[in-house]
The first five atom37 places (N, CA, C, CB, O) and aatype in JSON, in Angstrom:
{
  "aatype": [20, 20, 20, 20, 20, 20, 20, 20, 20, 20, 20, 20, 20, 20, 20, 20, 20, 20, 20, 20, 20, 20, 20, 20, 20, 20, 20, 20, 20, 20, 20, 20, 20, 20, 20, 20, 20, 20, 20, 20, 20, 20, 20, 20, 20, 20, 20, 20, 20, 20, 20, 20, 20, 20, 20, 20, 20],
  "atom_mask": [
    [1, 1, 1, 1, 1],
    [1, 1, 1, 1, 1],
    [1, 1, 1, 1, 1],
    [1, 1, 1, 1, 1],
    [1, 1, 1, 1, 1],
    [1, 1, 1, 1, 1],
    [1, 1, 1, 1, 1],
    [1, 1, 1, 1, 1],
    [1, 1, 1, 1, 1],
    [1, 1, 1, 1, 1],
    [1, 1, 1, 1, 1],
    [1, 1, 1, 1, 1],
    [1, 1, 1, 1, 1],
    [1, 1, 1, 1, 1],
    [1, 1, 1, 1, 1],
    [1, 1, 1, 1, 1],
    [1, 1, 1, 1, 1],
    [1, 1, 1, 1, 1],
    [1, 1, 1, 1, 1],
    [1, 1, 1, 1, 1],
    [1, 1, 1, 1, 1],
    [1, 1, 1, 1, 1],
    [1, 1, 1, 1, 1],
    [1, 1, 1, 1, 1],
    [1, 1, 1, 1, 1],
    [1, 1, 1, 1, 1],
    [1, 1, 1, 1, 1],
    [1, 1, 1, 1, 1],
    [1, 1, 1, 1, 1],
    [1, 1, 1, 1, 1],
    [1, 1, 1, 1, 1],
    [1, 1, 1, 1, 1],
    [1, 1, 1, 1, 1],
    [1, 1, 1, 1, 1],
    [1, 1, 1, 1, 1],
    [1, 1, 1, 1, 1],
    [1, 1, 1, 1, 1],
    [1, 1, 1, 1, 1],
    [1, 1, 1, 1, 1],
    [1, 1, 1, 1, 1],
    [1, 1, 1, 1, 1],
    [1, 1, 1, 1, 1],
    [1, 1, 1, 1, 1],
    [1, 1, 1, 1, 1],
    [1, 1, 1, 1, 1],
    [1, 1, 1, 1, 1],
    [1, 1, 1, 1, 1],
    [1, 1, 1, 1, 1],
    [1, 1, 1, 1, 1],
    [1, 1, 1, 1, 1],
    [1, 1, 1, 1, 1],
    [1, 1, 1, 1, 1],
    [1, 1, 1, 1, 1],
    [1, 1, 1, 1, 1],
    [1, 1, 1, 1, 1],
    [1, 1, 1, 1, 1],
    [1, 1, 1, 1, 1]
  ],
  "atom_positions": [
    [[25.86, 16.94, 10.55], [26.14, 16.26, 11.8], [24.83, 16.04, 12.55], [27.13, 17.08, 12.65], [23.91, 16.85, 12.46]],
    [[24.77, 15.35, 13.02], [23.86, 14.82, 14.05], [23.47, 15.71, 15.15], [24.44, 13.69, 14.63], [24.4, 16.33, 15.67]],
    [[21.94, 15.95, 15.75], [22.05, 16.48, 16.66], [21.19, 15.61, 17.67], [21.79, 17.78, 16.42], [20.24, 15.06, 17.11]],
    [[21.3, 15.36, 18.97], [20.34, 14.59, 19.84], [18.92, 15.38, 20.04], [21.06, 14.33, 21.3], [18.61, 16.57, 19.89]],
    [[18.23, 14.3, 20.4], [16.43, 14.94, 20.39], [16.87, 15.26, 21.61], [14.71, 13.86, 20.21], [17.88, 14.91, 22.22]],
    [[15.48, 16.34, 22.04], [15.24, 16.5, 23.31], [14.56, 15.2, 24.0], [14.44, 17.7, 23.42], [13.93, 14.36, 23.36]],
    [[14.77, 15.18, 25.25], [14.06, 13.96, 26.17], [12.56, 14.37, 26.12], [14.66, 13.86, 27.95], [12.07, 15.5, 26.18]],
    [[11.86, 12.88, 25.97], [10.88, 13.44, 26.4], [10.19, 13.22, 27.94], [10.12, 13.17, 25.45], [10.48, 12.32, 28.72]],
    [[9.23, 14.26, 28.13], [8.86, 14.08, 30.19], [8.22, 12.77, 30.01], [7.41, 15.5, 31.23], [7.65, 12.38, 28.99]],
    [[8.37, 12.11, 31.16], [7.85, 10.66, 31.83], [6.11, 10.77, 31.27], [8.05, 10.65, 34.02], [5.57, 9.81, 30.71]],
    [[5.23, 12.4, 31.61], [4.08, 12.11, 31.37], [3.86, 12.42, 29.84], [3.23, 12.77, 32.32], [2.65, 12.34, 29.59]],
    [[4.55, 12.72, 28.8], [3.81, 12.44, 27.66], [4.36, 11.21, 27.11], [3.81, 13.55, 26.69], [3.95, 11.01, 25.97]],
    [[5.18, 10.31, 27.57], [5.28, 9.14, 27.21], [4.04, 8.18, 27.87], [6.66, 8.78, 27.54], [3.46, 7.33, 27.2]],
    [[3.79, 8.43, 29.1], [2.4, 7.93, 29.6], [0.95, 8.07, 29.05], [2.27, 8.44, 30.7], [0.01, 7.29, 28.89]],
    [[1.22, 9.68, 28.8], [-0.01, 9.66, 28.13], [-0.41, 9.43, 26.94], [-0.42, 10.48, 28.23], [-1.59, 9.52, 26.6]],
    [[0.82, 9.01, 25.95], [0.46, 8.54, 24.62], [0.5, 7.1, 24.67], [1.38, 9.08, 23.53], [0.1, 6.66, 23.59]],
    [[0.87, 6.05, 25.59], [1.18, 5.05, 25.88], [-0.47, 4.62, 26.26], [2.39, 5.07, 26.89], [-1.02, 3.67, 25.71]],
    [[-1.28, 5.68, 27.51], [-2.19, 5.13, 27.9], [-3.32, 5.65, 26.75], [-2.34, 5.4, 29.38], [-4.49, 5.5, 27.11]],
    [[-3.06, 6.34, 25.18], [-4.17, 6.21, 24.07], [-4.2, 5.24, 23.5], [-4.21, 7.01, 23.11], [-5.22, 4.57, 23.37]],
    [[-2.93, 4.89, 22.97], [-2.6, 3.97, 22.04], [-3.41, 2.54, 22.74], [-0.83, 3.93, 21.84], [-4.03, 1.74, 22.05]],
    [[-3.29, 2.45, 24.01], [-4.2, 1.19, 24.69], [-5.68, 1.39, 24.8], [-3.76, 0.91, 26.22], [-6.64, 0.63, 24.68]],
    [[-5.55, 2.6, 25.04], [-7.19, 3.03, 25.36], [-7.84, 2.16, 23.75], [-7.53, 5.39, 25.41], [-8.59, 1.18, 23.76]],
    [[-7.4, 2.74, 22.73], [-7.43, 2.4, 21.4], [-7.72, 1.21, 20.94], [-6.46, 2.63, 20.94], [-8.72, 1.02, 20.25]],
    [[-6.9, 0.3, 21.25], [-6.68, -1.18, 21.11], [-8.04, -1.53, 21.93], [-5.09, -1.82, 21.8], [-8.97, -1.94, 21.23]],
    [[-8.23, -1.44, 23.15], [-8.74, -1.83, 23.89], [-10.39, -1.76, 23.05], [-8.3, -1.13, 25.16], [-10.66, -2.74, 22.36]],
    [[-11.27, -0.78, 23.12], [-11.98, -0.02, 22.27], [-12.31, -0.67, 20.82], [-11.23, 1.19, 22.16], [-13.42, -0.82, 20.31]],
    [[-10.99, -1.01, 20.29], [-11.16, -1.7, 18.78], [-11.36, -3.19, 18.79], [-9.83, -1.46, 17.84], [-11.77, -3.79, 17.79]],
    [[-11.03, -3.83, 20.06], [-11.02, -5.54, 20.67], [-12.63, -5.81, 21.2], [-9.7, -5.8, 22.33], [-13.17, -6.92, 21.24]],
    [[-13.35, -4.3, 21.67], [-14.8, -4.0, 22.61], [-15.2, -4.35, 21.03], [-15.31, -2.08, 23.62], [-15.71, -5.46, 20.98]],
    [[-15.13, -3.93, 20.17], [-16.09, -3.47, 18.73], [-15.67, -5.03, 17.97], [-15.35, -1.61, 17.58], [-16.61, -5.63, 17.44]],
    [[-14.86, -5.39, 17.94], [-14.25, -7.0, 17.11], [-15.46, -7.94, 17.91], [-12.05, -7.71, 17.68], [-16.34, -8.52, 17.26]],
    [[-15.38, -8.01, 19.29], [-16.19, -8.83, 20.02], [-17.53, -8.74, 19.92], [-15.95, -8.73, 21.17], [-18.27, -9.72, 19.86]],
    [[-17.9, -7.54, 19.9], [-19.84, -7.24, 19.57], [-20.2, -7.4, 18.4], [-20.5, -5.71, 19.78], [-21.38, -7.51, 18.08]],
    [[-19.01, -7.45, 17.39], [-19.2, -7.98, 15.91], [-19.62, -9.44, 15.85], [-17.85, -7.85, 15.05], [-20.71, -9.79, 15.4]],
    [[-18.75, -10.23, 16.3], [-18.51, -11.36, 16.82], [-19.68, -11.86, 17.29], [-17.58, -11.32, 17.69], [-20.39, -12.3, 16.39]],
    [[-20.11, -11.94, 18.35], [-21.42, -11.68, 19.1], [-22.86, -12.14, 18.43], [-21.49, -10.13, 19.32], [-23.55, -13.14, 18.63]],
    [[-23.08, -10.75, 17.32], [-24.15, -10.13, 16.73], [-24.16, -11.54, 15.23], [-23.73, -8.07, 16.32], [-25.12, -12.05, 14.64]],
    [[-22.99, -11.71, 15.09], [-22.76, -12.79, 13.4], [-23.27, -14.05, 14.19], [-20.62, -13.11, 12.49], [-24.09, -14.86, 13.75]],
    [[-22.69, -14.1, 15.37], [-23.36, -16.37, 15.74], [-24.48, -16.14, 16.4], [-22.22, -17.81, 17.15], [-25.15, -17.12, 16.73]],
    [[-24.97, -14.71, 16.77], [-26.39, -15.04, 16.87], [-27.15, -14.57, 16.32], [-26.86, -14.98, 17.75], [-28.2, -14.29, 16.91]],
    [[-26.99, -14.23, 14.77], [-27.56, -14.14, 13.58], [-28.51, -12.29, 13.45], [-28.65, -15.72, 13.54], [-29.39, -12.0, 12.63]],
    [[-28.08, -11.62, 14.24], [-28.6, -10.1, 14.48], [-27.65, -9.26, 13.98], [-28.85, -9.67, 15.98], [-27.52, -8.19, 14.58]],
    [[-26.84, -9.5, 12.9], [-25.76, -8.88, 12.65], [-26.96, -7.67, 10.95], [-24.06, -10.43, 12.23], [-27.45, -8.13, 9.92]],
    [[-26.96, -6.21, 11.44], [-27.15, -5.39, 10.54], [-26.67, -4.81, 9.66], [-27.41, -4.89, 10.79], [-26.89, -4.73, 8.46]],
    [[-25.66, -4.18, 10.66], [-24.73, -3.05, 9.9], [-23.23, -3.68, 9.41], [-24.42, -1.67, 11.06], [-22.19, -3.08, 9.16]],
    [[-23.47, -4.81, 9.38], [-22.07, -5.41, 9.05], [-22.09, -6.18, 7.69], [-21.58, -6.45, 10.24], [-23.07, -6.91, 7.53]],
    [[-21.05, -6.13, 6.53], [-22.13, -7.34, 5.5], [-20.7, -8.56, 5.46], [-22.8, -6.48, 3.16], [-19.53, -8.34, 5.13]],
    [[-21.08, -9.33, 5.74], [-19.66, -10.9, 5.06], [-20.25, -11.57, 4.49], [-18.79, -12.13, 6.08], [-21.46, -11.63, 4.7]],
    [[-19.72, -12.24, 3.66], [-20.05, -13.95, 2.89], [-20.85, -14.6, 3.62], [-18.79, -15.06, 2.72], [-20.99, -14.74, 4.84]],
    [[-21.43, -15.04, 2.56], [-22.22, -16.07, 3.42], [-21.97, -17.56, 2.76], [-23.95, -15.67, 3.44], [-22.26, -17.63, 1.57]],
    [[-21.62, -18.42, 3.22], [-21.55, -19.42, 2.04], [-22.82, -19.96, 1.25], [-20.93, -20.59, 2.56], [-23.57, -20.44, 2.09]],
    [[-23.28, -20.06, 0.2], [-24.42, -20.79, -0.01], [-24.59, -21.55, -0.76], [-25.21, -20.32, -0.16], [-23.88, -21.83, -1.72]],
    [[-25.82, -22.12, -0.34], [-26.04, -23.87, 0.1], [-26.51, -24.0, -1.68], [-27.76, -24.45, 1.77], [-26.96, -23.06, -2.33]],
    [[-26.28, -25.26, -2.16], [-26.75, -25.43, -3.15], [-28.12, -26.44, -3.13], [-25.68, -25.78, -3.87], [-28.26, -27.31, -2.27]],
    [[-28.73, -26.29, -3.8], [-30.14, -27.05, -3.6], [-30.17, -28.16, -4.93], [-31.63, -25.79, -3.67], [-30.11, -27.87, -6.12]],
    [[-30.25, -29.34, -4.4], [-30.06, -30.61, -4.91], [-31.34, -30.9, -5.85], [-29.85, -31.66, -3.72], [-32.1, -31.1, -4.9]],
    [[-32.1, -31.07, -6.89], [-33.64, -31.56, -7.12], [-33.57, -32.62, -8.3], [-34.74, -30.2, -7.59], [-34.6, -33.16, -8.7]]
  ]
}
């Protein structure tokens, strides 16, 4: 048979509510400085494709 959960208090629904954003938030800061660092060509620690150019002679 089934038994019901306990409730949980108002503040640990807040406070896992305000990580999970903290989180996101934090991972959107790091997407953007990626972003950033690739179109203005200072990108180090990161590696992507590059397309390359073929040379015609």
């Amino acid at each position: 048979m089934a038994v019901p959960k306990k409730k949980t208090s108002k503040s640990k629904r807040d406070k896992r509510k305000a990580t999970w954003k903290r989180k996101a938030n934090l991972q959107a800061q790091k997407a953007l400085s990626i972003g950033k660092s690739i179109l203005t060509g200072r990108a180090e620690g990161f590696v992507y494709p590059q397309a390359e150019e073929e040379e015609e002679e």
